[in-house]
C-alpha positions as CSV (number, residue, x, y, z in Angstrom):
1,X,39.8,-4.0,5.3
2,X,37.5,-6.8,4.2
3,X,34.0,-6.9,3.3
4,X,31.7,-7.2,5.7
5,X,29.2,-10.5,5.2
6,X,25.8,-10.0,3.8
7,X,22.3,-11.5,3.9
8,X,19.4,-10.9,1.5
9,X,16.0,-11.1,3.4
10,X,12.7,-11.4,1.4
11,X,9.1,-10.5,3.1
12,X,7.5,-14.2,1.9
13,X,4.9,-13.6,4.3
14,X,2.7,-10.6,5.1
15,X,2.5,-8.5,8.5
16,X,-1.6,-8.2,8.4
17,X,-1.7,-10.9,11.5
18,X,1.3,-10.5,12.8
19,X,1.9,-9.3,16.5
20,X,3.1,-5.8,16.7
21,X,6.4,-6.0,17.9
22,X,7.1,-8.3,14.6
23,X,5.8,-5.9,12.1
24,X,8.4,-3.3,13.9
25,X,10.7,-5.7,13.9
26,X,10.1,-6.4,9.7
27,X,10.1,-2.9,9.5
28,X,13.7,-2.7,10.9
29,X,14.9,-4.8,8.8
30,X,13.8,-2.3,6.2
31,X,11.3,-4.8,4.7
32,X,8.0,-2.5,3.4
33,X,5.9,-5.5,1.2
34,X,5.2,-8.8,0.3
35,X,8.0,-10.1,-1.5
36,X,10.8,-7.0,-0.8
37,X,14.2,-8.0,-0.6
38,X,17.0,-6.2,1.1
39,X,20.7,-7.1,2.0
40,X,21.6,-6.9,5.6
41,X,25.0,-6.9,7.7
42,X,25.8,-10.5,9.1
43,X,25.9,-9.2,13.0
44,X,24.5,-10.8,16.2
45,X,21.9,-7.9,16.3
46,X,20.3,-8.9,12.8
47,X,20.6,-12.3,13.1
48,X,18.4,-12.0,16.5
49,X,16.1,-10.0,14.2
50,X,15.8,-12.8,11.7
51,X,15.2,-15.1,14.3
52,X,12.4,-13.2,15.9
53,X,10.0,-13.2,12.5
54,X,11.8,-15.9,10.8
55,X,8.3,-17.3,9.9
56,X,7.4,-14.4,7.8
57,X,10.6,-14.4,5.7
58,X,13.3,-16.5,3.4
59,X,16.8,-15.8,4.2
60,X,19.5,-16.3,1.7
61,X,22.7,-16.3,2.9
62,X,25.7,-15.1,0.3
């Protein structure tokens, strides 16, 4: 079976003044600090993550 695809999301931003819905939503992602990266699965449900607090992070996809 193949791979699935993956994403690496960094925390560029901090979640001091953020609403808090989007720190939950950081803290899904599994993001903990400024500048944590983590690789996610590529699925709809992420990717709606991502775009929720996309101004708080850098998304690299592989």
């Amino acid at each position: 079976m193949a791979e699935a695809k993956k994403i690496k999301v960094k925390l560029a931003r901090g979640t001091a003044g953020a609403r808090k819905d989007h720190r939950a939503t950081v803290r899904g992602l599994g993001l903990k600090w400024t500048n944590h990266t983590v690789e996610v699965v590529d699925t709809p449900c992420t990717r709606g993550m991502i775009n929720k607090v996309g101004y708080l992070l850098e998304v690299t996809e592989q």
